[in-house]
N, CA, C and O atoms as a GROMACS GRO file, in nm:
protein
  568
    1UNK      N    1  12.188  27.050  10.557
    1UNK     CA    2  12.215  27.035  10.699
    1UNK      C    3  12.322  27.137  10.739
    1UNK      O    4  12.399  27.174  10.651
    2UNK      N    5  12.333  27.178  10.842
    2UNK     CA    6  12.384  27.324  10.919
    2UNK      C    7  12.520  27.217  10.950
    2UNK      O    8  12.526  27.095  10.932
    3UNK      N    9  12.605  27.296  10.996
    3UNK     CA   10  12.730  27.204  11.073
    3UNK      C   11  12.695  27.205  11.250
    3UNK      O   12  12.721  27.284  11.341
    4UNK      N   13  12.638  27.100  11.244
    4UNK     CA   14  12.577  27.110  11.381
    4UNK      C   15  12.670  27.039  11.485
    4UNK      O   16  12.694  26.921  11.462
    5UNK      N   17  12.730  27.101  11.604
    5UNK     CA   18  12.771  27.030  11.681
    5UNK      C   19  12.951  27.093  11.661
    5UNK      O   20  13.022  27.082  11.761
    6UNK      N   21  13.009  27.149  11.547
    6UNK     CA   22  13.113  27.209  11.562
    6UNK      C   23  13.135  27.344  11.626
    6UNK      O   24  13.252  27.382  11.620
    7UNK      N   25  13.055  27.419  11.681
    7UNK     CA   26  13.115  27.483  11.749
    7UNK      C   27  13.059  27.435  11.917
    7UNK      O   28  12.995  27.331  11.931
    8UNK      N   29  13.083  27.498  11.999
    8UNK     CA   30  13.073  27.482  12.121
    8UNK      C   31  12.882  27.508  12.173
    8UNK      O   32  12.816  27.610  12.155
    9UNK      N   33  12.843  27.392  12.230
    9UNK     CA   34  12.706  27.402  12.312
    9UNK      C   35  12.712  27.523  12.385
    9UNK      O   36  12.819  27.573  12.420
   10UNK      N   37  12.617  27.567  12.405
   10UNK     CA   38  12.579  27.670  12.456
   10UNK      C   39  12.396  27.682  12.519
   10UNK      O   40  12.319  27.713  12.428
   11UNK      N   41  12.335  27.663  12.645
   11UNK     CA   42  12.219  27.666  12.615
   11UNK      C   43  12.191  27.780  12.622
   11UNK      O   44  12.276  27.848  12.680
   12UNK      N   45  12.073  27.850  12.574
   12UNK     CA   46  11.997  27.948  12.523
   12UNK      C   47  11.975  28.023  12.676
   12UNK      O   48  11.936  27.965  12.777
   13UNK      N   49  12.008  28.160  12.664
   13UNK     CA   50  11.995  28.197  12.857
   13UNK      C   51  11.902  28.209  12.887
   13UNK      O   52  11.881  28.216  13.008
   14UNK      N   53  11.766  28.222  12.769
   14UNK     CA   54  11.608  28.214  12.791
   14UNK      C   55  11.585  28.092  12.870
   14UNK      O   56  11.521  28.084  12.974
   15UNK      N   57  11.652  27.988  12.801
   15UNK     CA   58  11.583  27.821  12.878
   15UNK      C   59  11.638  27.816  13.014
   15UNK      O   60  11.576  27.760  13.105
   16UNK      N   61  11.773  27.881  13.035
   16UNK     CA   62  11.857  27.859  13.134
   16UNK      C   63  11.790  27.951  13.270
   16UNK      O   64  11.800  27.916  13.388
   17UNK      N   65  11.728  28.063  13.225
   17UNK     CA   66  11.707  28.157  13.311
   17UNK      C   67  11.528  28.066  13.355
   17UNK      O   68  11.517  28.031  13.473
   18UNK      N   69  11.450  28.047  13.294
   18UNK     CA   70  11.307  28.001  13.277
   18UNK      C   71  11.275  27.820  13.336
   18UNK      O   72  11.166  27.766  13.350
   19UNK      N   73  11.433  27.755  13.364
   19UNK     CA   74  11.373  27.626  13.387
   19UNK      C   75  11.478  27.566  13.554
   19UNK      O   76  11.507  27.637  13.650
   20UNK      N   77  11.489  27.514  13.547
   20UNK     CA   78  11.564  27.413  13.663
   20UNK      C   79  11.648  27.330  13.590
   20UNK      O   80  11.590  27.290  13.489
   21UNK      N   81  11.741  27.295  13.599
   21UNK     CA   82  11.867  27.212  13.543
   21UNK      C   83  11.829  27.058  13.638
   21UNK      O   84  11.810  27.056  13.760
   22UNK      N   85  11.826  26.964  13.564
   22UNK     CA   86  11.790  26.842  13.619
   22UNK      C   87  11.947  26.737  13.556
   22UNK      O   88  11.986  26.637  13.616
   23UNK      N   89  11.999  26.781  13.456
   23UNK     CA   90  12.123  26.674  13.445
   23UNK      C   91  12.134  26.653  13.296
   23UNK      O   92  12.074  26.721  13.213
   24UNK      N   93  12.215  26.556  13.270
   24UNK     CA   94  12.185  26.515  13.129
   24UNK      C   95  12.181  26.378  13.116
   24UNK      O   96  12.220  26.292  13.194
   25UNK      N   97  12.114  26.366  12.977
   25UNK     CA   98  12.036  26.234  12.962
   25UNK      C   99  12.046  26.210  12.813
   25UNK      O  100  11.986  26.282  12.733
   26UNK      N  101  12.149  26.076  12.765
   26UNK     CA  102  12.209  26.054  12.564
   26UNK      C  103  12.242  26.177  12.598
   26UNK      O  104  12.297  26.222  12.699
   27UNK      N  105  12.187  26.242  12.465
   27UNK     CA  106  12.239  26.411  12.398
   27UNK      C  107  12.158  26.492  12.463
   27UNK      O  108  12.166  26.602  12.409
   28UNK      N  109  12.069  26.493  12.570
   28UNK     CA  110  12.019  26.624  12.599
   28UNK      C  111  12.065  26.663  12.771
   28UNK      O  112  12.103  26.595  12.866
   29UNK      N  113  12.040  26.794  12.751
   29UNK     CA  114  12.003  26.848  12.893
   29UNK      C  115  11.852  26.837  12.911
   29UNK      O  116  11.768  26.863  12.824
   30UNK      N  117  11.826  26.787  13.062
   30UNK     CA  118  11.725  26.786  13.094
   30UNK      C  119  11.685  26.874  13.210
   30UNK      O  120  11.740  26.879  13.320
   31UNK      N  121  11.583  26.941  13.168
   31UNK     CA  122  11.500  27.068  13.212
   31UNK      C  123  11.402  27.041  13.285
   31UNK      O  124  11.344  26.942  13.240
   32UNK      N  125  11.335  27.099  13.416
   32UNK     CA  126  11.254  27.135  13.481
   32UNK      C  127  11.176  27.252  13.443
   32UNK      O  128  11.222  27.350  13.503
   33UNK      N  129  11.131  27.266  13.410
   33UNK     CA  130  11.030  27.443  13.352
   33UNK      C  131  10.992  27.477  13.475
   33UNK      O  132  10.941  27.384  13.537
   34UNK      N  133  11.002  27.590  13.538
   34UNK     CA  134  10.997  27.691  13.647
   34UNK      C  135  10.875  27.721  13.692
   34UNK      O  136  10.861  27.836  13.734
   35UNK      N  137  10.775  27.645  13.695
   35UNK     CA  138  10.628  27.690  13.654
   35UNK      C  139  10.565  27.563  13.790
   35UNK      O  140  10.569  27.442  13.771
   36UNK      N  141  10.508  27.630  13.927
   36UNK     CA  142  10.454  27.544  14.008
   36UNK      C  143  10.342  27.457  13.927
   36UNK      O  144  10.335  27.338  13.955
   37UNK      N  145  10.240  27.519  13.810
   37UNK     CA  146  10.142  27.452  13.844
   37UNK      C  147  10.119  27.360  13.698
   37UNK      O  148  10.015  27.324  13.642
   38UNK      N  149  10.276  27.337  13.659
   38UNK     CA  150  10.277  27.189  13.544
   38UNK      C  151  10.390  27.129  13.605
   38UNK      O  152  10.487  27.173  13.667
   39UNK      N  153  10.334  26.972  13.556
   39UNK     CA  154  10.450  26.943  13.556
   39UNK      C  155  10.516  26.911  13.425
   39UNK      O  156  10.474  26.839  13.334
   40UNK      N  157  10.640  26.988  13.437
   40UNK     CA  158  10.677  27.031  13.266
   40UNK      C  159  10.818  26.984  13.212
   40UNK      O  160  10.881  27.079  13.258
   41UNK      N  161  10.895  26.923  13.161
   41UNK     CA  162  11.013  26.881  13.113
   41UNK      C  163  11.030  26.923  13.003
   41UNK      O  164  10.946  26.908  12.914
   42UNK      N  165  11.168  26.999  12.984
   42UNK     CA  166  11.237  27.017  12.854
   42UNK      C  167  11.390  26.953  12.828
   42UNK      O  168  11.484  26.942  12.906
   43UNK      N  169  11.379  26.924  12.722
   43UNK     CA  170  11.498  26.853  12.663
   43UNK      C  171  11.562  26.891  12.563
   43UNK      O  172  11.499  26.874  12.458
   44UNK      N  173  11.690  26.947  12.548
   44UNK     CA  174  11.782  27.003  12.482
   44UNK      C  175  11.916  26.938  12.413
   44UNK      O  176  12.012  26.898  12.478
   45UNK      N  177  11.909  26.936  12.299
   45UNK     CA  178  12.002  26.853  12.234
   45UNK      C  179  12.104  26.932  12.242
   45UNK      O  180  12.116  27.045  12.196
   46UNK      N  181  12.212  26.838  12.329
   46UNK     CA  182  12.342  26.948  12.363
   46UNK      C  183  12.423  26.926  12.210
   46UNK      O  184  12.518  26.848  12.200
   47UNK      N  185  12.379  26.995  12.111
   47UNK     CA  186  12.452  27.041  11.963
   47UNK      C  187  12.435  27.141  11.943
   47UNK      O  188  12.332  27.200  11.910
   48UNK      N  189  12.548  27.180  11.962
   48UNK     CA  190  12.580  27.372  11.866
   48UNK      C  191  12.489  27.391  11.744
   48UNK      O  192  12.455  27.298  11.671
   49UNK      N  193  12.456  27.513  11.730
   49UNK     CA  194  12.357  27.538  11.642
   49UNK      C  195  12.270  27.487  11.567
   49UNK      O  196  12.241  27.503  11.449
   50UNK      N  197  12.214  27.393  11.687
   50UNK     CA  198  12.074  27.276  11.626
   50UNK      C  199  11.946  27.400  11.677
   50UNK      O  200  11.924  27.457  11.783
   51UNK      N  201  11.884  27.403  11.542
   51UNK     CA  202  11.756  27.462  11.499
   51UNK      C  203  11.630  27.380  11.528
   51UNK      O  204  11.530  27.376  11.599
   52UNK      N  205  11.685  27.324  11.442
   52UNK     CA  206  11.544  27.206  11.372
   52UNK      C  207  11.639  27.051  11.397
   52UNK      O  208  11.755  27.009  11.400
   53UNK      N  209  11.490  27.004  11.415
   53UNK     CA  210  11.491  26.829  11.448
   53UNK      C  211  11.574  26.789  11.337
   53UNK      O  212  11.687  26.754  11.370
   54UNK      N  213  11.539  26.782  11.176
   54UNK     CA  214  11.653  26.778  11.094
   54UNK      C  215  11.751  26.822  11.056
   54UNK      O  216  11.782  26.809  10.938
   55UNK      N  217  11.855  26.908  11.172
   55UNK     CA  218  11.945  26.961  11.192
   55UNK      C  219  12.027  26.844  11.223
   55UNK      O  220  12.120  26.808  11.151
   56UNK      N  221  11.984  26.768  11.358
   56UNK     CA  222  12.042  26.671  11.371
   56UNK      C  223  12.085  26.552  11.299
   56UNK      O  224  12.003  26.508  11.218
   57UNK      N  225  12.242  26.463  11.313
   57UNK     CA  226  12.205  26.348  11.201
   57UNK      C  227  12.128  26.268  11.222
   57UNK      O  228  12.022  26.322  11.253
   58UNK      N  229  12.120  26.150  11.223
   58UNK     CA  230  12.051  26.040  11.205
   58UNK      C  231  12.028  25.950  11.372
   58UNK      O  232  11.927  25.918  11.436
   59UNK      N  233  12.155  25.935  11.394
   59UNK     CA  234  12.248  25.880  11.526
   59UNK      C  235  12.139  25.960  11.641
   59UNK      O  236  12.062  25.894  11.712
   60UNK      N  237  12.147  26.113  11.645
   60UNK     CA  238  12.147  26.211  11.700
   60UNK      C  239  11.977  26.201  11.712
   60UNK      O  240  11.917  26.212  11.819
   61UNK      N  241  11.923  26.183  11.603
   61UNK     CA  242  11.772  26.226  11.566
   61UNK      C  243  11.689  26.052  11.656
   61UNK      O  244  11.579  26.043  11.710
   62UNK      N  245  11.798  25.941  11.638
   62UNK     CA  246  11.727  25.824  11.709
   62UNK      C  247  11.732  25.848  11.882
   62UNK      O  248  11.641  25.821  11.960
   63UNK      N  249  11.860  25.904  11.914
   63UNK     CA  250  11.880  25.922  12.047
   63UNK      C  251  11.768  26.016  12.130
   63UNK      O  252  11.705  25.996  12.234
   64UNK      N  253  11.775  26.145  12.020
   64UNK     CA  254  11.627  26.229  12.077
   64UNK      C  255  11.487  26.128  12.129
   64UNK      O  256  11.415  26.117  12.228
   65UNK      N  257  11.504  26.068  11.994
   65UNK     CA  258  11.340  26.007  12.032
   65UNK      C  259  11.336  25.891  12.113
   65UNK      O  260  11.236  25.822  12.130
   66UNK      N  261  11.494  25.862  12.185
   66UNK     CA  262  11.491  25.766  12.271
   66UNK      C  263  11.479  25.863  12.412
   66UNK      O  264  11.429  25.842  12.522
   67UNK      N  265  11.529  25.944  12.371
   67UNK     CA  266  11.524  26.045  12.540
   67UNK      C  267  11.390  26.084  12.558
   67UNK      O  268  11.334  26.087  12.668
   68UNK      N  269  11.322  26.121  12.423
   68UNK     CA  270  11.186  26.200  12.452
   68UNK      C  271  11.112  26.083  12.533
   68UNK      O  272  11.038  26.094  12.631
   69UNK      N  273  11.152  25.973  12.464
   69UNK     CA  274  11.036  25.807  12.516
   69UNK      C  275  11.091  25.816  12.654
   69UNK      O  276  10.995  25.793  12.728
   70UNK      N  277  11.149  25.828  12.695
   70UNK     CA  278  11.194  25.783  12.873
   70UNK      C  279  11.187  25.921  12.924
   70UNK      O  280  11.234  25.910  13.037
   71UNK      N  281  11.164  26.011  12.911
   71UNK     CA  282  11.102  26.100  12.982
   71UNK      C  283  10.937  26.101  12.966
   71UNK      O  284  10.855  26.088  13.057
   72UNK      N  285  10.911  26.121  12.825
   72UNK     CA  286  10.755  26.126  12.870
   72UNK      C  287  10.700  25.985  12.949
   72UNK      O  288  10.593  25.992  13.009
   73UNK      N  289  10.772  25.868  12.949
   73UNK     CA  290  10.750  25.750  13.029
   73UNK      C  291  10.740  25.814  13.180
   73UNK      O  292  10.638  25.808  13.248
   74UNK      N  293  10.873  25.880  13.224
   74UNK     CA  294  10.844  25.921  13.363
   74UNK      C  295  10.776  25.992  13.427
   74UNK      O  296  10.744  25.987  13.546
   75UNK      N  297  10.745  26.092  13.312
   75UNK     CA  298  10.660  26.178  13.334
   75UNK      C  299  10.540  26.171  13.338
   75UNK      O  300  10.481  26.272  13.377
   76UNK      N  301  10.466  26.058  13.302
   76UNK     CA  302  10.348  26.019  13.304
   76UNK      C  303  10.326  25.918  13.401
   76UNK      O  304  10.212  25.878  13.427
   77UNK      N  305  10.422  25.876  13.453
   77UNK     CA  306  10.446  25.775  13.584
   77UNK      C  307  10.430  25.859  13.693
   77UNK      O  308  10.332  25.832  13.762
   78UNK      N  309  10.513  25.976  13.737
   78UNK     CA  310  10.538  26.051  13.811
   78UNK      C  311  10.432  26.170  13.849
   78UNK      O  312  10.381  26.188  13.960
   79UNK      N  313  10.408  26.263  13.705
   79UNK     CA  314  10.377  26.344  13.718
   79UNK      C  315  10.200  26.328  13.760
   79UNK      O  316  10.145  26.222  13.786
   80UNK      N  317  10.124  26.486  13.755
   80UNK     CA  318  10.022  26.462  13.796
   80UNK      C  319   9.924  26.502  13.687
   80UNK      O  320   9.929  26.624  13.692
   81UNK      N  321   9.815  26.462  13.566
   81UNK     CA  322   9.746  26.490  13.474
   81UNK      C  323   9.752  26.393  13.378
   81UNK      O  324   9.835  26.306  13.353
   82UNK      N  325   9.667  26.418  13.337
   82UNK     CA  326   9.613  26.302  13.193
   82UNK      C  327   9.651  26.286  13.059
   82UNK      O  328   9.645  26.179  12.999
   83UNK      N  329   9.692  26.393  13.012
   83UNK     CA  330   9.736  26.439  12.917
   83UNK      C  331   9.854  26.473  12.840
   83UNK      O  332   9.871  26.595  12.840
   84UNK      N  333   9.908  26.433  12.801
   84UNK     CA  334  10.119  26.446  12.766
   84UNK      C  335  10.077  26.503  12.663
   84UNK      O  336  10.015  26.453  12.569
   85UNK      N  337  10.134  26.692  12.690
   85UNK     CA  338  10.109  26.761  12.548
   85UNK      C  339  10.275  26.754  12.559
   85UNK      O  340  10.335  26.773  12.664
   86UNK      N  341  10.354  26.715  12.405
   86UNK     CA  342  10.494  26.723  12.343
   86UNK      C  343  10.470  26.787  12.240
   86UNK      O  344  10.378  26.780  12.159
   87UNK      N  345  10.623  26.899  12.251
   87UNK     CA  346  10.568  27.008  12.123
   87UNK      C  347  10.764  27.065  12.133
   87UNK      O  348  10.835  27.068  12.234
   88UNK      N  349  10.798  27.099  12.001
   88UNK     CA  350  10.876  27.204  11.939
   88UNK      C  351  10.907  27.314  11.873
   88UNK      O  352  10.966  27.336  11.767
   89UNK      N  353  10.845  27.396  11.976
   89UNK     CA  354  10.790  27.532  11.879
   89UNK      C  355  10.921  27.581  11.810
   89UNK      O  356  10.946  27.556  11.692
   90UNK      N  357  10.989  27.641  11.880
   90UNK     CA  358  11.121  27.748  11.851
   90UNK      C  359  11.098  27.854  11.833
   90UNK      O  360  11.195  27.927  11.809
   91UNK      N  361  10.933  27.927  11.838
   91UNK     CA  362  10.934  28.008  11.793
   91UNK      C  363  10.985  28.189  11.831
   91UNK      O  364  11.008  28.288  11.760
   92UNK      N  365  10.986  28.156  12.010
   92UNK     CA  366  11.033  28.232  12.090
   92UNK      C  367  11.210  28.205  12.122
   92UNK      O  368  11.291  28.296  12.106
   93UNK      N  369  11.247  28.081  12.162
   93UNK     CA  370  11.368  28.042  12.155
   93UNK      C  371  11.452  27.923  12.019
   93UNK      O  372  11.431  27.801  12.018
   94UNK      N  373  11.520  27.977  11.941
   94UNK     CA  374  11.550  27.889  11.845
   94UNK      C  375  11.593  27.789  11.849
   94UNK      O  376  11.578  27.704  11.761
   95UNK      N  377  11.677  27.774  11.978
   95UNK     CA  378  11.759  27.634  11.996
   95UNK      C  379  11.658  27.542  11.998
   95UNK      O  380  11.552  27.568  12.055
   96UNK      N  381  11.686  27.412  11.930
   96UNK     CA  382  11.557  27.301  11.941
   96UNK      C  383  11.595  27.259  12.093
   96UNK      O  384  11.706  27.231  12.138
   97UNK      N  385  11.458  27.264  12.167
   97UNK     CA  386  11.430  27.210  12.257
   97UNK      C  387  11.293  27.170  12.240
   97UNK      O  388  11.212  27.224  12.163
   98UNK      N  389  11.262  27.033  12.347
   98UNK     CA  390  11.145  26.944  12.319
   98UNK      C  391  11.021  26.975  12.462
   98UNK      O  392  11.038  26.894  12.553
   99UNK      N  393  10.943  27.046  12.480
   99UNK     CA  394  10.831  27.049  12.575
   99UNK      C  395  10.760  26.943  12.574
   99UNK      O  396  10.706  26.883  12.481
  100UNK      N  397  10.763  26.915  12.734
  100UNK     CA  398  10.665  26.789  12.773
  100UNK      C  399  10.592  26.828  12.868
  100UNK      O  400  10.633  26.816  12.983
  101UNK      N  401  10.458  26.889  12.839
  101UNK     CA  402  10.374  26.909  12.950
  101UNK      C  403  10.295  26.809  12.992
  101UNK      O  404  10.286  26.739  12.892
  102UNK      N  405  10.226  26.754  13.084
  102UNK     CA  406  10.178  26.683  13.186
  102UNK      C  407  10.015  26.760  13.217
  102UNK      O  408  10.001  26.811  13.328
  103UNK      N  409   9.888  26.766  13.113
  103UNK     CA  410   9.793  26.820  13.179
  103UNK      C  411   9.694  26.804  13.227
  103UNK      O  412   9.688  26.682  13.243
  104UNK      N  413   9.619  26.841  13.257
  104UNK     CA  414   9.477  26.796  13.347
  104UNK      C  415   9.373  26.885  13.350
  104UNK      O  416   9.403  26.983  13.418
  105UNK      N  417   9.310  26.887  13.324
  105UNK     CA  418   9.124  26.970  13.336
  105UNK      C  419   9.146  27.074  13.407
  105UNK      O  420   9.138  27.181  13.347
  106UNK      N  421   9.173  27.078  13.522
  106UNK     CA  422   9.185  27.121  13.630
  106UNK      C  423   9.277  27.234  13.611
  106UNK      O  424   9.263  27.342  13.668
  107UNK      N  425   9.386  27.203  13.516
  107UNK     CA  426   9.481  27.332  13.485
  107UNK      C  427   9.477  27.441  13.462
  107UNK      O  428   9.372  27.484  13.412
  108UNK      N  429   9.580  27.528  13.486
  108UNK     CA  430   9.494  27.696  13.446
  108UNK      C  431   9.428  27.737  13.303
  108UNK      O  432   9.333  27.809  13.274
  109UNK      N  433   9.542  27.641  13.209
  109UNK     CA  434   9.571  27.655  13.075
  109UNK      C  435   9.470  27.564  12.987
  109UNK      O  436   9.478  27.541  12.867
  110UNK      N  437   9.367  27.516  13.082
  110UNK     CA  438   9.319  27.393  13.018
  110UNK      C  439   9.191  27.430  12.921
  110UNK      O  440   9.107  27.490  12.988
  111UNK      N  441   9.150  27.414  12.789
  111UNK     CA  442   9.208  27.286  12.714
  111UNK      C  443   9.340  27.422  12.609
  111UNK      O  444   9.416  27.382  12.520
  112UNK      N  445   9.333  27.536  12.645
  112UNK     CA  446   9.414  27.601  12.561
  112UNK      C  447   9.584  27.532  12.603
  112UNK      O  448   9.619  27.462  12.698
  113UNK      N  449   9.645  27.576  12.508
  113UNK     CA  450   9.846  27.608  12.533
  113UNK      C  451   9.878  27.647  12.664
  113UNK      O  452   9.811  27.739  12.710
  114UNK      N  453   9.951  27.606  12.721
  114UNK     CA  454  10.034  27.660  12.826
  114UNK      C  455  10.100  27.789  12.824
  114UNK      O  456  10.113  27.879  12.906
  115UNK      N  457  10.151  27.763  12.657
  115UNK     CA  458  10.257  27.895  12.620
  115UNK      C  459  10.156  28.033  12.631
  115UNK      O  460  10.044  28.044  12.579
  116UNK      N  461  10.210  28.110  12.694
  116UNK     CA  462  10.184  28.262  12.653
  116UNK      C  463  10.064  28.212  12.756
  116UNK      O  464   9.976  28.256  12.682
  117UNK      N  465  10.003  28.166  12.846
  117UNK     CA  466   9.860  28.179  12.837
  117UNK      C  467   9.860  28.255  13.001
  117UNK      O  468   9.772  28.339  13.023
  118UNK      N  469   9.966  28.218  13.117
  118UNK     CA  470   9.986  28.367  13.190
  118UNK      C  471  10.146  28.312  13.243
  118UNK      O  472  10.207  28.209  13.212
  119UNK      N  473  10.190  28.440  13.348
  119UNK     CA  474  10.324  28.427  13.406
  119UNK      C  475  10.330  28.315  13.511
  119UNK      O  476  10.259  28.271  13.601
  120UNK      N  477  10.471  28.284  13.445
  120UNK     CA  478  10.512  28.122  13.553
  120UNK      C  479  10.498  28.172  13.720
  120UNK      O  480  10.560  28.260  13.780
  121UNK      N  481  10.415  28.098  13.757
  121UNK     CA  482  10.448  28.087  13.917
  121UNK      C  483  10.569  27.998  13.952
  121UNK      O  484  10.576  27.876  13.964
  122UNK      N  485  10.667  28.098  13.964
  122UNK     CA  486  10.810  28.042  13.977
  122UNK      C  487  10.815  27.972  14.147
  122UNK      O  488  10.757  28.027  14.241
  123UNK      N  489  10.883  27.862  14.159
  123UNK     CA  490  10.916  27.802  14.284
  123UNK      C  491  11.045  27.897  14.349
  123UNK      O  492  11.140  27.953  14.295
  124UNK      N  493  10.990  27.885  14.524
  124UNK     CA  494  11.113  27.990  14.600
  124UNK      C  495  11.248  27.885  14.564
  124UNK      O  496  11.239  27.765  14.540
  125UNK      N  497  11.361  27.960  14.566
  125UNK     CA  498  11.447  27.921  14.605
  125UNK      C  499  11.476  27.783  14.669
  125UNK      O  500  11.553  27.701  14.619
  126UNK      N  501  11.400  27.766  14.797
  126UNK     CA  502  11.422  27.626  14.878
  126UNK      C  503  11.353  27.496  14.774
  126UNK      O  504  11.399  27.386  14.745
  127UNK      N  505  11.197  27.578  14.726
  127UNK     CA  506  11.141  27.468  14.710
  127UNK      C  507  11.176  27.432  14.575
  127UNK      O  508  11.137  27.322  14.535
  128UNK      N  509  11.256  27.520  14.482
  128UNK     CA  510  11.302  27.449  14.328
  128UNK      C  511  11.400  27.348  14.380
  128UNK      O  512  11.388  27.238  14.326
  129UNK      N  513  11.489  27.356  14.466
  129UNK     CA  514  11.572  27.253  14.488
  129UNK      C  515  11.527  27.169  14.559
  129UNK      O  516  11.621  27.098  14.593
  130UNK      N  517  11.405  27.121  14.618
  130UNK     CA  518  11.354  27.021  14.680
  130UNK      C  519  11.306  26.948  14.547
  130UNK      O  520  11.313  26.825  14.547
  131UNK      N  521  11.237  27.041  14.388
  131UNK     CA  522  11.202  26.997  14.327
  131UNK      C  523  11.292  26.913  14.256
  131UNK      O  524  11.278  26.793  14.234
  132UNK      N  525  11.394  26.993  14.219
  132UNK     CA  526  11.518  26.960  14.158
  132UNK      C  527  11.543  26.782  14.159
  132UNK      O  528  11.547  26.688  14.080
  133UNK      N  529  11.558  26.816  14.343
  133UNK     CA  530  11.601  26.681  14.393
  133UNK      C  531  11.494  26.527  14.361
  133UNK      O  532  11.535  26.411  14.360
  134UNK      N  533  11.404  26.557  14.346
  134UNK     CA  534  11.269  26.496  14.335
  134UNK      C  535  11.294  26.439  14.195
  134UNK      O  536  11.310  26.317  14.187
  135UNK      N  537  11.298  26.526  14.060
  135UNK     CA  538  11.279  26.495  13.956
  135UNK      C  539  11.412  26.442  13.927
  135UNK      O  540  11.402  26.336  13.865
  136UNK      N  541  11.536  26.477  13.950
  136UNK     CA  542  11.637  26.375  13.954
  136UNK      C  543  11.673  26.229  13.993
  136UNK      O  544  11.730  26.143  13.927
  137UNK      N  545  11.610  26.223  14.152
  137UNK     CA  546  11.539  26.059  14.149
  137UNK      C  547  11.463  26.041  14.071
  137UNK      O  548  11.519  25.998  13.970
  138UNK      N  549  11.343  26.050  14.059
  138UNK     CA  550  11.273  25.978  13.962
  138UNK      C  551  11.312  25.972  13.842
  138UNK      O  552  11.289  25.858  13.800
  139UNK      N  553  11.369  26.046  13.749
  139UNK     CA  554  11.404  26.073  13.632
  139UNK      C  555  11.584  25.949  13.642
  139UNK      O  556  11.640  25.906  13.542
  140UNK      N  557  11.645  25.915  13.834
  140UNK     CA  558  11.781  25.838  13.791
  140UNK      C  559  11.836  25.901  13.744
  140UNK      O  560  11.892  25.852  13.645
  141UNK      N  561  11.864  26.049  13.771
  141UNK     CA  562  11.963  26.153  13.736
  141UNK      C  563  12.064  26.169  13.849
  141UNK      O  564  12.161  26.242  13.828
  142UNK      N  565  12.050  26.108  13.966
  142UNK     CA  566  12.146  26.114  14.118
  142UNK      C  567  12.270  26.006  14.073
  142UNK      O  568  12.361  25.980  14.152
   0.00000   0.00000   0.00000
């Protein structure tokens, strides 16, 4: 196990630049992904140089899978599609963070990956913070 959590959090400026900041929730930051046409949540275990899921201790590793359960809960309440794809790649960004996509037939990406498959249709300005505001109620982040 890495010494995870002694130096200072930091999120990754890839996730930071690529998603919407929704709040935090136990140990994570919770993410909006920048992308009009999912609805997409990421979750970030605010621990310094956490890699991997067994990076975390034990404490840390129950809390994840309590955050992952109450988001993909809302997200499947809320959001719009059939499908809850959850995944931890790292392979582009190392910091463990947890993807929760929301999909549907109908999607661009459908039945392939989301990842890589084309460029985010990013929300203007006004309307990420209408989103913002949206997924923070529902999510009980206000």
């Amino acid at each position: 196990m890495t010494n995870v959590g002694y130096n200072k959090f930091a999120l990754d400026t890839r996730l930071e630049h690529d998603t919407i900041d929704l709040g935090e929730r136990g140990i994570c930051r919770v993410l909006r992904f920048d992308d009009q046409r999912y609805d997409w949540l990421v979750l970030v275990p605010q621990r310094a140089d956490c890699i991997e899921f067994i990076d975390l201790n034990e404490a840390d590793q129950q809390q994840l899978a309590a955050d992952v359960r109450w988001a993909a809960t809302l997200l499947r309440q809320h959001g719009k599609g059939q499908k809850l794809n959850v995944g931890a790649l790292g392979n582009v960004v190392a910091q463990l963070h947890i993807h929760m996509v929301l999909r549907a037939p109908d999607d661009p990406a459908w039945p392939g990956p989301v990842w890589g498959h084309s460029p985010a249709q990013r929300f203007t300005p006004v309307d990420a913070a209408k989103e913002q505001h949206r997924w923070r109620r529902w999510l009980e982040l206000d």
